[in-house]
Every structure is written in C-alpha cells, then in structure tokens.
BADREN-753150 format. One record per residue: x, y, z of N, C-alpha, C in turn; residue in one letter. Coordinates in steps of 0.1 Angstrom, whole numbers, padded with zeros to 4 digits, always signed. Layout:
XYZXYZXYZa
...
END
This chain:
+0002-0053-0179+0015-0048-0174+0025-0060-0173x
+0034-0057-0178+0050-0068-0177+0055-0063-0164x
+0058-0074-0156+0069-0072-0146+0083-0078-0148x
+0091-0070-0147+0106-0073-0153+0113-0073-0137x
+0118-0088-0133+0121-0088-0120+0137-0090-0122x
+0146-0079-0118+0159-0077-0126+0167-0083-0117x
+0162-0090-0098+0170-0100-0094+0171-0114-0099x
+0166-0116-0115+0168-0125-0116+0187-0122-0126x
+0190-0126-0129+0203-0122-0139+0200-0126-0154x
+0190-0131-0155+0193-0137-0170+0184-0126-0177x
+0176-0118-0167+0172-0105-0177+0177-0098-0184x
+0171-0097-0192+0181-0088-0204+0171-0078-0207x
+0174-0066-0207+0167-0057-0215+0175-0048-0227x
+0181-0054-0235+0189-0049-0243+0177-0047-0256x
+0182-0033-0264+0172-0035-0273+0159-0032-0269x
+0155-0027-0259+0147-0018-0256+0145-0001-0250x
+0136+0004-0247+0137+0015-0240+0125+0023-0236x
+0125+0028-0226+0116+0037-0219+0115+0046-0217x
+0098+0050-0207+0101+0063-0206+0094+0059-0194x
+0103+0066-0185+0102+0059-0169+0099+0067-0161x
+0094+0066-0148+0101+0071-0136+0101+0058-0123x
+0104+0065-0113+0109+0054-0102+0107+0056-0089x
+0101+0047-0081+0099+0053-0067+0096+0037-0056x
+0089+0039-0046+0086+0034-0041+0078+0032-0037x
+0067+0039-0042+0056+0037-0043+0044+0031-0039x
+0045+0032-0019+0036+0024-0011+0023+0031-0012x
+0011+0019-0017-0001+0024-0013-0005+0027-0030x
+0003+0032-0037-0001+0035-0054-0012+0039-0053x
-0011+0053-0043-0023+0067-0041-0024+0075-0057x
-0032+0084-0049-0038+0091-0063-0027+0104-0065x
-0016+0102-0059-0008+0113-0067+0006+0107-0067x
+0007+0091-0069+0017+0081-0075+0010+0079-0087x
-0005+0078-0092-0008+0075-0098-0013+0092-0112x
-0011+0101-0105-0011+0113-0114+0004+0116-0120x
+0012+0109-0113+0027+0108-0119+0030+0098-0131x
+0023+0090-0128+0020+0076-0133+0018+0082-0152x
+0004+0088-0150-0003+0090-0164+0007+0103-0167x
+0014+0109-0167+0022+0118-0166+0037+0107-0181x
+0035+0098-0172+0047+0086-0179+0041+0082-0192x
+0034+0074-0190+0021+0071-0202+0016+0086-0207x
+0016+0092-0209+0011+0102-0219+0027+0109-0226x
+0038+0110-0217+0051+0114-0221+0054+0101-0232x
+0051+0084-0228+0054+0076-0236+0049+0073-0249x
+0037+0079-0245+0028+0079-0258+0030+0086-0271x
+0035+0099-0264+0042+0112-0277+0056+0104-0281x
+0063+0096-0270+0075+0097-0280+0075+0079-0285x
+0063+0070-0286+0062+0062-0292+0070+0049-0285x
+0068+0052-0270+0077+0037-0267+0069+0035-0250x
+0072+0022-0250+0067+0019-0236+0068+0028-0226x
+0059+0023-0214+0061+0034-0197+0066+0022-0192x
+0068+0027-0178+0077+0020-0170+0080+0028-0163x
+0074+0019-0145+0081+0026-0138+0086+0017-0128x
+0097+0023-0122+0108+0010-0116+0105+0016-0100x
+0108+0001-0096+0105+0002-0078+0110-0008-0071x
+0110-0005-0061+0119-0015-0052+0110-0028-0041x
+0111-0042-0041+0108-0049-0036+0104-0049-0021x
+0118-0045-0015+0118-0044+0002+0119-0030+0001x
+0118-0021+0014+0116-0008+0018+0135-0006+0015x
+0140+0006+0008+0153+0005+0009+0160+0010+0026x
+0151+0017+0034+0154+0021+0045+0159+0006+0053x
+0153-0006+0047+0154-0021+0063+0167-0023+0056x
+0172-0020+0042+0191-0027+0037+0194-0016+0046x
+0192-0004+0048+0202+0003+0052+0201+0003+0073x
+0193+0001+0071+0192-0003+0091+0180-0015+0091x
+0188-0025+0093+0181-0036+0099+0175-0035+0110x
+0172-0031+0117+0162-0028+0127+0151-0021+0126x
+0148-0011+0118+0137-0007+0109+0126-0010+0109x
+0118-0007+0112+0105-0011+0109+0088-0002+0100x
+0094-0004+0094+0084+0007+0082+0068+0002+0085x
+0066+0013+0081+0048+0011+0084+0040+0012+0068x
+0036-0001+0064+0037-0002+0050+0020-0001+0047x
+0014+0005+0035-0001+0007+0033-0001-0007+0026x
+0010-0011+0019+0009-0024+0006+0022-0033+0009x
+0016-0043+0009+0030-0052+0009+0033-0053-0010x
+0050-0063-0008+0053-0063-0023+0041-0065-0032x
+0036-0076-0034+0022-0083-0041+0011-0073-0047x
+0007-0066-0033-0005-0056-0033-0003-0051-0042x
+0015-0041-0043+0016-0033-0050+0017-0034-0059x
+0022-0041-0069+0027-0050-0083+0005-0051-0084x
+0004-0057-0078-0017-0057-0082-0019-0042-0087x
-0019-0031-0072-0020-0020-0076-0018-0013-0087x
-0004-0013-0092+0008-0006-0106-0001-0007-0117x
-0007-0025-0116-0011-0032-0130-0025-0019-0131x
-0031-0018-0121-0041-0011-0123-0039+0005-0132x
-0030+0009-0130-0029+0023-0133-0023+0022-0149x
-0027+0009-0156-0022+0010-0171-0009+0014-0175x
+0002+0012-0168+0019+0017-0171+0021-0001-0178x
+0028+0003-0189+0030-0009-0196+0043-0018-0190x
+0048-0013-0184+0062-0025-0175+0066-0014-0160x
+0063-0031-0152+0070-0027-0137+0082-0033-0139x
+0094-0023-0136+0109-0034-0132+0110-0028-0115x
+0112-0042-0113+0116-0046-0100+0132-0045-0096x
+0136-0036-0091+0152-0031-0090+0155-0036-0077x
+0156-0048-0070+0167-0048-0060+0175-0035-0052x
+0169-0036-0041+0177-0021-0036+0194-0027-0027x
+0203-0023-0025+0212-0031-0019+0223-0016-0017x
+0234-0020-0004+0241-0010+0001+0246-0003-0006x
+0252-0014-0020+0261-0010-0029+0251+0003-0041x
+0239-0001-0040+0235+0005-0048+0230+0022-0044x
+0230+0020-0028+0227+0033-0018+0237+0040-0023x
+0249+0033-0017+0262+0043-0024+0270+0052-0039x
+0255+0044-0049+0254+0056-0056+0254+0067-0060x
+0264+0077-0065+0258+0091-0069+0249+0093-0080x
+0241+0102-0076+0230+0105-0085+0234+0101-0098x
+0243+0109-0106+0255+0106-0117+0255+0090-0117x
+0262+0085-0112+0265+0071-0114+0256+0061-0112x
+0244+0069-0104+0231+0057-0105+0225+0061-0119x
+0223+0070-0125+0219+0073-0141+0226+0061-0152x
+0240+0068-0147+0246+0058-0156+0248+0045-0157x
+0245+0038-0146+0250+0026-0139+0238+0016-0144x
+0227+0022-0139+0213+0017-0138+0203+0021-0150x
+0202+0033-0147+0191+0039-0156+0196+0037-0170x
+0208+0045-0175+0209+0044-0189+0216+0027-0190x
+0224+0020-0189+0231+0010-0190+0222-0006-0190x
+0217-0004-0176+0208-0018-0169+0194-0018-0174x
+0187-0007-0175+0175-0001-0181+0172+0000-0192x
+0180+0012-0197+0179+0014-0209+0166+0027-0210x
+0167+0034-0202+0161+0045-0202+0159+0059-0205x
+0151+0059-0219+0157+0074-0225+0147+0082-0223x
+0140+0086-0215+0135+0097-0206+0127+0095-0195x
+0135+0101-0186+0132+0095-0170+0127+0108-0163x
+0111+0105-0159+0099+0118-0152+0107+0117-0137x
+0111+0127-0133+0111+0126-0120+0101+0130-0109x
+0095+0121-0098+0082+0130-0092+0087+0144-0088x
+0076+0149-0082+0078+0164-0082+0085+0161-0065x
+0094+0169-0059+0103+0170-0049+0107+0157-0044x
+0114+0145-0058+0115+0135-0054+0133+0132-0057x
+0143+0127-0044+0154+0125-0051+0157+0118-0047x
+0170+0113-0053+0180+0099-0051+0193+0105-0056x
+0199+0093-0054+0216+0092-0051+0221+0094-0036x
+0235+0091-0035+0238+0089-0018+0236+0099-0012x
+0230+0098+0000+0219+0107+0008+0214+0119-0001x
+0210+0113-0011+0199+0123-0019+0204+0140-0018x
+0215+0143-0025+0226+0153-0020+0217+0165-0031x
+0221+0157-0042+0212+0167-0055+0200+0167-0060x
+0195+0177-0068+0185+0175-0070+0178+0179-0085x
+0169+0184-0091+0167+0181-0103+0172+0187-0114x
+0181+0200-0109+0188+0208-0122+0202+0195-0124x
+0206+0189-0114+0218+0185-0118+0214+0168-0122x
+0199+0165-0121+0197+0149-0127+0195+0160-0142x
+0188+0169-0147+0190+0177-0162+0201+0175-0168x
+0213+0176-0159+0226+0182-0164+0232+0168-0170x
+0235+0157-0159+0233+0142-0162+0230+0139-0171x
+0216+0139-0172+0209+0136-0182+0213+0136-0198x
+0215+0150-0197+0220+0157-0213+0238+0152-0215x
+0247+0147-0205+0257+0142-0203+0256+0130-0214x
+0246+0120-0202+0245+0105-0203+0231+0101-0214x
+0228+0110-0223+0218+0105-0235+0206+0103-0230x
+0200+0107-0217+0186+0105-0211+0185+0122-0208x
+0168+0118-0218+0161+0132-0214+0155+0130-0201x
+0156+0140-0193+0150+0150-0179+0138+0154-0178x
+0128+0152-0174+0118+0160-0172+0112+0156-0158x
+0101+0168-0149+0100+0172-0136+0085+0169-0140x
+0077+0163-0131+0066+0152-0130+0059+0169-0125x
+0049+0171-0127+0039+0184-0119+0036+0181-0105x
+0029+0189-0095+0027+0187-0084+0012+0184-0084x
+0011+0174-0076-0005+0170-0072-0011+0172-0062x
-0019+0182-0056-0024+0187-0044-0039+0179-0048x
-0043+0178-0035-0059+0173-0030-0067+0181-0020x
-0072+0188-0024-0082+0197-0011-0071+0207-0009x
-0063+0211-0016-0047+0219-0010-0040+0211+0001x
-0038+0202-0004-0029+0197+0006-0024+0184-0005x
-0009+0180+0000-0003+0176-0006-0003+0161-0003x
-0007+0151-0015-0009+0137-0010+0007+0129-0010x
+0004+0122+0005+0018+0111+0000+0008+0101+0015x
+0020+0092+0012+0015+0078+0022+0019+0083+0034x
+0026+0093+0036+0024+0097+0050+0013+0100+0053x
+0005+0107+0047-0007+0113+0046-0014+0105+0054x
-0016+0093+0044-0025+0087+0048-0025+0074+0053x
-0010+0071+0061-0010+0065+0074-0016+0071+0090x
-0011+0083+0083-0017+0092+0094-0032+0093+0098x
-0041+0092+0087-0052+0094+0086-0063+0077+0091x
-0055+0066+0083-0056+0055+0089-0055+0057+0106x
-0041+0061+0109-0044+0057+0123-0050+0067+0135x
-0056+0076+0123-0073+0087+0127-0079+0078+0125x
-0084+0065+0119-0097+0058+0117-0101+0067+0111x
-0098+0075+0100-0106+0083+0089-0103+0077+0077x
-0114+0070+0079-0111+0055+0062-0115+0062+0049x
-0123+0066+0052-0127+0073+0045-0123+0085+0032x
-0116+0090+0038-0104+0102+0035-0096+0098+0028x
-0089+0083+0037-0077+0077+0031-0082+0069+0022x
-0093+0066+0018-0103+0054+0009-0098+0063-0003x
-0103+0077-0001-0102+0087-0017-0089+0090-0024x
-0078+0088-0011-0067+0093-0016-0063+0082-0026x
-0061+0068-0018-0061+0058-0022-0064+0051-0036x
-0076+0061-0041-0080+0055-0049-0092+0040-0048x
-0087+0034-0043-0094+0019-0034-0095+0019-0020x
-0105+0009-0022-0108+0007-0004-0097+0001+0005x
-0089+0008+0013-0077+0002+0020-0080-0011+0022x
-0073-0020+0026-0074-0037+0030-0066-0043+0032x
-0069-0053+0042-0056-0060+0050-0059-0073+0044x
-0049-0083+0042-0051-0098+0038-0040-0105+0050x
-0051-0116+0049-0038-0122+0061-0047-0137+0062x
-0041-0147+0072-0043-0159+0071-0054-0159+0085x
-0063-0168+0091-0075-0168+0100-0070-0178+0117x
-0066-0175+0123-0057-0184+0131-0069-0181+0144x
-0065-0190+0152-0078-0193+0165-0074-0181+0174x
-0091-0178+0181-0088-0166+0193-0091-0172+0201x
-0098-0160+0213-0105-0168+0226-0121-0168+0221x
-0122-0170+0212-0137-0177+0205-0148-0172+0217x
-0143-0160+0224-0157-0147+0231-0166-0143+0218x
-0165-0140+0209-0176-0137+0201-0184-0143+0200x
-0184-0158+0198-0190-0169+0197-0200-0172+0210x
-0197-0164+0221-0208-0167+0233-0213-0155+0228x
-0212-0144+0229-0223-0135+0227-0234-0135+0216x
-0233-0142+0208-0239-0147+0191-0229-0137+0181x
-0219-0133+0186-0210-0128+0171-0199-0131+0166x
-0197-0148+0164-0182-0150+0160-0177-0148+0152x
-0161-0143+0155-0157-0139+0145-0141-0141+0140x
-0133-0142+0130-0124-0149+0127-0108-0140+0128x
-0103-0145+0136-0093-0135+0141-0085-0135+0126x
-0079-0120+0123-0067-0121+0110-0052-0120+0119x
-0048-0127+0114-0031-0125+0111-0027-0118+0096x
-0023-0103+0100-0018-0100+0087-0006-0112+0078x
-0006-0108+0067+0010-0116+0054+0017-0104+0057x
+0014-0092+0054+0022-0083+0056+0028-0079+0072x
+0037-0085+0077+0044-0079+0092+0044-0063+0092x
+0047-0059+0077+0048-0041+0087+0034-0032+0081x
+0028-0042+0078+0013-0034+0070+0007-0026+0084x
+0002-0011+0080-0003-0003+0087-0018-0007+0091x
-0022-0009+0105-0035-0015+0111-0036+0003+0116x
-0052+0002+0110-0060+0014+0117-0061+0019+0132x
-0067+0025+0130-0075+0034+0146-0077+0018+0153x
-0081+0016+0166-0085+0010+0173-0103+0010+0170x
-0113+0000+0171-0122+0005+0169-0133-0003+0160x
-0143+0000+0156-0155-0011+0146-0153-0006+0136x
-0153-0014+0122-0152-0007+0109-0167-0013+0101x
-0169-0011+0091-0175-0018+0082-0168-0018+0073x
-0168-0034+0071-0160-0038+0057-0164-0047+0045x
-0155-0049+0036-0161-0060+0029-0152-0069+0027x
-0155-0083+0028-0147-0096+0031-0145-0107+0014x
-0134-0105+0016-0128-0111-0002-0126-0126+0009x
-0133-0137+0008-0127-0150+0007-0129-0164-0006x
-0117-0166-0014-0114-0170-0024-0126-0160-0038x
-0132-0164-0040-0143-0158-0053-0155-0146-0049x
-0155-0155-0036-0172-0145-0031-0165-0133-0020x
-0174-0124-0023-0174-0112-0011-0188-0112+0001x
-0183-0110+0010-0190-0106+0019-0190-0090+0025x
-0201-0091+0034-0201-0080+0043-0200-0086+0054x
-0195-0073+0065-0189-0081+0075-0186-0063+0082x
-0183-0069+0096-0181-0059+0104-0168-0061+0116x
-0157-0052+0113-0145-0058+0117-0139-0051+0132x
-0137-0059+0140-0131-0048+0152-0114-0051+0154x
-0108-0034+0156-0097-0039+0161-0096-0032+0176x
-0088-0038+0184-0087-0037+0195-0083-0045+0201x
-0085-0045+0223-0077-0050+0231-0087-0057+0236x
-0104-0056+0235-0112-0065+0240-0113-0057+0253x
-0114-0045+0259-0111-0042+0274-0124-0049+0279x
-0135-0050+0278-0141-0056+0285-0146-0069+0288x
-0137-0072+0279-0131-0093+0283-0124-0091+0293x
-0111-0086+0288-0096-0086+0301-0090-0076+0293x
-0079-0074+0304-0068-0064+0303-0061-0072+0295x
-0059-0065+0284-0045-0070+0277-0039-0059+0264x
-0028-0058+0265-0022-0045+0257-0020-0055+0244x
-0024-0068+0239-0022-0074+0227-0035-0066+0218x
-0030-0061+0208-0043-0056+0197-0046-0069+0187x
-0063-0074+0189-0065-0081+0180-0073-0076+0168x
-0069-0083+0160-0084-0079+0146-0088-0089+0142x
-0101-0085+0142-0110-0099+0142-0125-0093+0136x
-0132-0104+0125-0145-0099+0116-0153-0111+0120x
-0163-0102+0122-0177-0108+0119-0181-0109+0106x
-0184-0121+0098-0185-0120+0086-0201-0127+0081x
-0209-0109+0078-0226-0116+0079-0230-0128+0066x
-0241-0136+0069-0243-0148+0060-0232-0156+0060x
-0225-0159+0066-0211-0166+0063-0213-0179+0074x
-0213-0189+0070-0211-0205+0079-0202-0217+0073x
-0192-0214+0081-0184-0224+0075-0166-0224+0083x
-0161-0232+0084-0147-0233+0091-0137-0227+0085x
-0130-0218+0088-0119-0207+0083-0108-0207+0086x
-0104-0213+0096-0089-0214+0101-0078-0223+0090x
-0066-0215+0091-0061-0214+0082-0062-0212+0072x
-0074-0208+0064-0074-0200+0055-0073-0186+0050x
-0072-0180+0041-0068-0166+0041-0081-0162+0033x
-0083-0147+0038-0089-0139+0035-0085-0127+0033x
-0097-0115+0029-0087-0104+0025-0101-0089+0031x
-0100-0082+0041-0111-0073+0046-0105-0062+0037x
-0118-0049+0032-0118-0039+0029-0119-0027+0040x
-0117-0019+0039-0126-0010+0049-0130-0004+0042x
-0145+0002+0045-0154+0010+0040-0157+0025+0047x
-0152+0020+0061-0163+0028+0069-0159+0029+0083x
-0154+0039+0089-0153+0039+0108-0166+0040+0115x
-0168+0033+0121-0184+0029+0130-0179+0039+0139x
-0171+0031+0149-0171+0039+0163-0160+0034+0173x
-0153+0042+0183-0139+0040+0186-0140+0024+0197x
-0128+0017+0198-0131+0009+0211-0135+0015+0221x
-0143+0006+0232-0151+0013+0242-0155+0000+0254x
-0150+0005+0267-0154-0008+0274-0167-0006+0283x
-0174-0013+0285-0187-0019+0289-0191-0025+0301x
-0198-0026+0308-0199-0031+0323-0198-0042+0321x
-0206-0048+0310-0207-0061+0310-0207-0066+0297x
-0210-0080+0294-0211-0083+0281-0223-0083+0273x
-0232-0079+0281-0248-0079+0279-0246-0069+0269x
-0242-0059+0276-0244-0042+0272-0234-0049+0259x
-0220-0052+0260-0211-0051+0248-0217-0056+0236x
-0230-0072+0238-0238-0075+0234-0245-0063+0227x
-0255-0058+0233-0263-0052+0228-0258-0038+0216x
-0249-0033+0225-0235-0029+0212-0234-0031+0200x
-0232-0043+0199-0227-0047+0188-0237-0050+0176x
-0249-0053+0185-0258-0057+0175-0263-0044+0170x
-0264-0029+0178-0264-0019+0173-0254-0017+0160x
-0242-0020+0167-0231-0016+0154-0231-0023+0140x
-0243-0034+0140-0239-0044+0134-0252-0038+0117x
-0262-0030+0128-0270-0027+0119-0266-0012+0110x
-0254-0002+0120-0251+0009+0116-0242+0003+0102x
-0231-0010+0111-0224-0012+0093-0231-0014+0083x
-0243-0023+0081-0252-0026+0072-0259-0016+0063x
-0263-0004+0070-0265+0008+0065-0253+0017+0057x
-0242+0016+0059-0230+0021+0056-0225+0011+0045x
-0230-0001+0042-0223-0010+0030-0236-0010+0021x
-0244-0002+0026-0259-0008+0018-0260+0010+0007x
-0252+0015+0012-0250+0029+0008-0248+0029-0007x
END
C-alpha cells in the first residue's frame, strides 16, 4: 500500500485515478474492512487502483477543540491497519473548517474529482458527508453523473445481526468483553505506549510490573480489571498478564493505572516502549484485606492467564 499524504503540497496526483471510498475509519474493524474488499473487487473490474481516503486527526477536534474522542487506533495503528486489508493507496486528506464547510456537491468537485482524481467513489452503507451531512446518497448519484464520477452504495455488513461500527466496540471494550471486540476487530486490540516508573508495589509482592503510558492520549483503555495479554517489545513477544485499575488495596486513589507483568522477562524498561495485546478478560478489579490475599490472587490469576494464552 502507497500512502499519499496530501498535506504535503508538492503532491500531485494528476494522471491518475481511482476507485475509492472514504472514511474515518477507527479501529479498521471487520465491516470497514468488508467495504474495503467491496473497493478492490469494484477496482479490479474496472482495471485501476483502490483507494481509500481518510483523515489524520478526528474531524470532530477542528471543529470543537475541546473534544475529546475515544479512539480504538491512533493515526500510525491505522495506516499499519489499512496496509493490512490489501487497498492499493491510502490518501491522507487533511480535515480543516474550510473543508467542513463544504457541500456535498462541492466537496465532490473540489476534492474528489479535481484533488483526487476519482472516477468511482463506494460510499459506506448509511455513510454521509458535506456540511452537516444534509444529503445523502440519491443526491451524491446525482453529483456524481453531473461531475464525471460514478456512484455506487457499499452493502450492509451485520455480525450476529447486529450492525458493526467502533461504537460497537468501544462499548464492548469498556465491558471488558475482549473478546467479542477481538472478532470484530479482526486483531487482538492493543495499546502501545512508553514504560515510565510506578510505586514499584508489585515488586514487593514478587510481581513486578511495568507501568504503560499510552502514545495515543485519546486511545480507548478497557474495563477496569486483569487481562491476559501478549507483550510486543522491539522483535520478541511475550506473555504477560496486565491489570488496569486504581490499586484499591494499596490506597485510595481515583488515578487508573495500567500496568504488566511480563512472564520470563528480566531486564530494565523504563523509557522504553512497548506494545500489549489483549487476549482475554480474567477478572474485574477487586480489593483485598490485605496483600497476602492480593498476593495469593494474583498468582491464581497468573496461572488462569497462562491457560488462556496457552489456548
């Protein structure tokens, strides 16, 4: 996959053409990705690249700075993600006020046919745009046949009868139903982030473990709670077993940490990055008389995750 990043200006895509569609595409679930092959098999009959265009920052934070989205994938993830689903070019479209205040019409012609160069554009199935998304697909048709780009309506993709989107499975995430959201996903959800110092309590009870700081600021953190996961640091993977939570039976504190025990692993990590999978919800946070008991806990939980990665 080519990434065509169109904030640069010296891109040019003249002299080519697609067959596109466009979204936003957090998470590049399995019914972004049945749209996807939808592109690729439309591109294939009419003999020209896929492509599908998407936006860097959330367009909701240009339009209210104060915003705070709850993201399954930062920019990076998702550009990794895209590559996976075989579409031959990601363009990277800059979202901006001026471009909000497009009409459907004039974002076609402005962008799509002119900047693009796009001669047939899938639209997902109940998916719209232009300023506050007024119209909808008979009149991007009408456009279309106007401005030299064919129209066509992406099919609907249900899962168990129910309709997948990243709502879905934020929601499901912050069930601690990893699982569920594992299938939608396509991949094992995962956080990446840098290893910064805690209150190194794991370390007395014999389970230390390496606090994350997400890269992504509005990346969606699960259920509260023990996971089994698997630990990407530089080449090698681990297993490992990750808790997030408030520590209640250390101290009161309303800070949620996430923090892994990472099994076989000896060696200094701070400041380094790593990257957890989730595989698996163990069991919810839970406070303890003491640390004995939190102790003994854990080394229970430690053998349930082992069982659940050994699966």
């Amino acid at each position: 996959m080519e990434l065509i990043d169109l904030s640069k200006n010296e891109i040019s895509l003249r002299n080519r053409a697609f067959v596109a569609t466009m979204g936003f595409f957090d998470g590049v679930h399995i019914g972004h990705r049945h749209l996807i092959d939808q592109v690729k098999a439309q591109a294939k009959r009419q003999g020209l690249p896929s492509a599908v265009i998407t936006f860097p920052v959330h367009p909701r934070i240009v339009l209210q700075q104060d915003y705070q989205p709850k993201l399954l994938c930062g920019y990076e993830e998702k550009i990794e993600q895209l590559e996976t689903t075989g579409v031959d070019y990601c363009v990277s479209l800059p979202f901006t006020k001026e471009l909000s205040n497009l009409s459907a019409r004039e974002f076609m012609r402005q962008v799509l046919k002119e900047r693009i160069h796009v001669q047939t554009f899938i639209v997902g199935y109940d998916h719209r745009f232009g300023h506050n998304r007024e119209e909808g697909f008979e009149d991007y048709v009408k456009y279309g046949n106007e401005l030299g780009i064919k129209v066509m309506q992406a099919t609907e993709f249900r899962f168990a009868d129910h309709e997948v989107s990243s709502s879905l499975i934020r929601r499901l995430l912050a069930e601690g139903k990893i699982t569920i959201a594992n299938r939608l996903l396509s991949y094992n959800y995962r956080l990446s982030g840098k290893i910064v110092e805690g209150y190194q309590v794991g370390r007395t009870i014999g389970f230390p473990t390496a606090n994350i700081q997400a890269w992504e600021r509005f990346k969606v953190i699960p259920a509260l709670g023990v996971y089994a996961v698997f630990v990407r640091i530089g080449n090698e993977i681990y297993k490992g077993m990750l808790y997030i939570g408030t520590r209640p039976t250390i101290h009161q504190s309303e800070e949620i940490s996430v923090e892994v025990n990472i099994f076989e692993f000896d060696g200094d990590l701070y400041n380094r990055s790593l990257t957890v999978e989730f595989v698996d919800f163990i069991r919810p946070d839970m406070v303890f008389e003491n640390t004995e008991l939190l102790a003994r806990q854990i080394q229970q939980d430690k053998l349930t995750v082992l069982e659940r990665l050994n699966n």
